[in-house]
N, C-alpha and C positions, 0 to 999 in steps of 0.2 A: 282878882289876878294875884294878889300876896297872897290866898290862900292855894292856887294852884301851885304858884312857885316854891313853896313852905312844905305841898304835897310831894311835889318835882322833887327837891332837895333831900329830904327826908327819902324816901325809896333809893335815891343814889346813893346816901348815908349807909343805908341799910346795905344794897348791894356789893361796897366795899368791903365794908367789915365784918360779913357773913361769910367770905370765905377764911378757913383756917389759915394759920402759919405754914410756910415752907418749909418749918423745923420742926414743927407738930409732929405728933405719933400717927394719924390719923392721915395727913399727906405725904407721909415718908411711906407709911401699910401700903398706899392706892397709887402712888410713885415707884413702886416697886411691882404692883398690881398689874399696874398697866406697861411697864416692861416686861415679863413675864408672859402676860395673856398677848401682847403680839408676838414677841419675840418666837414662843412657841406655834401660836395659831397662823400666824400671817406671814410672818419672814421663815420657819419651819414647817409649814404646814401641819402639823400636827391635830388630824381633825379629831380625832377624840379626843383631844383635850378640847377643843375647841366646844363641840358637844356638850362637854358636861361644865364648861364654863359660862355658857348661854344661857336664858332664863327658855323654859318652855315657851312662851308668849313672847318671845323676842320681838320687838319692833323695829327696823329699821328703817331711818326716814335719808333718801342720798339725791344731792339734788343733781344728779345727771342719771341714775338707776331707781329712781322712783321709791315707792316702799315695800321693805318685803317682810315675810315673817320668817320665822326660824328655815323652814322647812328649804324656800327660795333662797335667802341668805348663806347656809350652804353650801346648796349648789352652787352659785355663783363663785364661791370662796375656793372650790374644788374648780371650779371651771376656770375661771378669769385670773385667781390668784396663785391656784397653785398647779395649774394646768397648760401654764406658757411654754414648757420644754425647757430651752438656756437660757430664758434669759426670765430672770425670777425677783419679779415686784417685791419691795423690801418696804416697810415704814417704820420712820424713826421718829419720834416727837420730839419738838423741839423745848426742850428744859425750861429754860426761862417762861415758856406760857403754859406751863398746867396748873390748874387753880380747879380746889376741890371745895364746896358746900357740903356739909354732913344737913343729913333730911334726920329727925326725930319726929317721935310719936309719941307724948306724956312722956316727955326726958327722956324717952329711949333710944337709941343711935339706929336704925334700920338700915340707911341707906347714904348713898353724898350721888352727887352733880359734879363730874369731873369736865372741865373744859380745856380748852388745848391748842393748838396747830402742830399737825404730824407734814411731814414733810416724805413725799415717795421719791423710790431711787430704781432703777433694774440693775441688777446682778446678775453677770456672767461671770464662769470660771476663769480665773488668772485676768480678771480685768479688773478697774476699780469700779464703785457701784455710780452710776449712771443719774444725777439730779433728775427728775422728771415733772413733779409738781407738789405743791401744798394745798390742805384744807385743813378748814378748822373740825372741832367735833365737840360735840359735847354728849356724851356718856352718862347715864343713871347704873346706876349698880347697887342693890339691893342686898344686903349683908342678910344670908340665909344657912342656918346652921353653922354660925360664925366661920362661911365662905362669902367672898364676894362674886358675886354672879350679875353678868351685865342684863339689863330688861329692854331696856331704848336706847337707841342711837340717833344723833343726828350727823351727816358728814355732811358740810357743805363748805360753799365759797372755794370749790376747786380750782386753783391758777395753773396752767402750766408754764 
C-alpha cells in the first residue's frame, strides 16, 4: 500500500511541476498562440487561416459532436460556427486556467499540451455578447517549421 501511495504521490509531483511558468517564453508564445488562432479562426471566421493552422491529421475528440477529422471539422466550423447569420458564437478562454506542458524528443522542444476552460458567448450587432456556456480543452500542438500547428483536440465537460 506505501508503495502505491509513494507511486500515487510521485505522478501528482510530476504532473504539477511539469507545466511551465506563466511568465515563461514558452507560455507567453502558446498564450498569444491560442488568442490569435481563435480570435481569427472562431470569433472571425477566418477559414484559411484556419486551414493552414490545422495539422493534416487533425483529430478532434468533442463530447456532445463526437470525433472528427480535419476534413468534418471544418465543415462543422463553416456550418455551426460561422454560418449562424446574427447572431455569432464567440470564445474567449478564461486566463487564469491555461497551463501548457512542452513534449521533447532527445532535449528537443517539438510540441506542449495546452489545457484550459474557454468559456462561449453569442454576438449580435449593437448588443453585448450573450454568456452561453463553458468547457474545458486540452490542445496538442506540434511546433512544425518553427509554426505551431494544432494536431488533437479534446473539448469537453460542456456546461451551459
Amino acid at each position: 500500500m506505501k508503495k502505491i501511495l509513494a507511486l500515487f504521490l510521485f505522478h501528482i509531483s510530476v504532473a504539477v511541476f511539469a507545466q511551465v511558468a506563466k511568465d515563461s517564453e514558452l507560455f507567453l508564445t502558446l498564450k498569444k498562440h491560442d488568442s490569435i488562432f481563435f480570435e481569427k479562426s472562431f470569433n472571425q471566421c477566418d477559414i484559411a487561416f484556419l486551414e493552414k493552422a490545422i495539422h493534416p491529421d487533425l483529430v478532434f475528440y468533442h463530447d456532445q459532436g463526437g470525433i472528427q477529422n480535419k476534413k468534418t471539422f471544418l465543415e462543422n466550423v463553416k456550418k455551426n460556427i460561422c454560418g449562424k447569420g446574427s447572431q455569432k458564437p464567440i470564445r474567449k478562454v478564461k486566463p487564469e486556467s491555461l497551463e501548457v506542458y512542452p513534449l521533447y524528443s532527445e532535449g528537443k522542444l517539438y510540441g506542449v499540451v495546452q489545457t484550459g476552460i474557454h468559456d462561449f458567448y453569442l454576438r449580435e450587432a449593437n448588443k453585448s455578447d450573450v454568456f452561453t456556456s463553458e468547457a474545458k480543452f486540452t490542445h496538442v500542438y506540434l511546433l512544425i517549421n518553427k509554426e505551431w500547428v494544432l494536431k488533437e483536440v479534446l473539448s469537453f465537460d460542456h456546461k451551459s
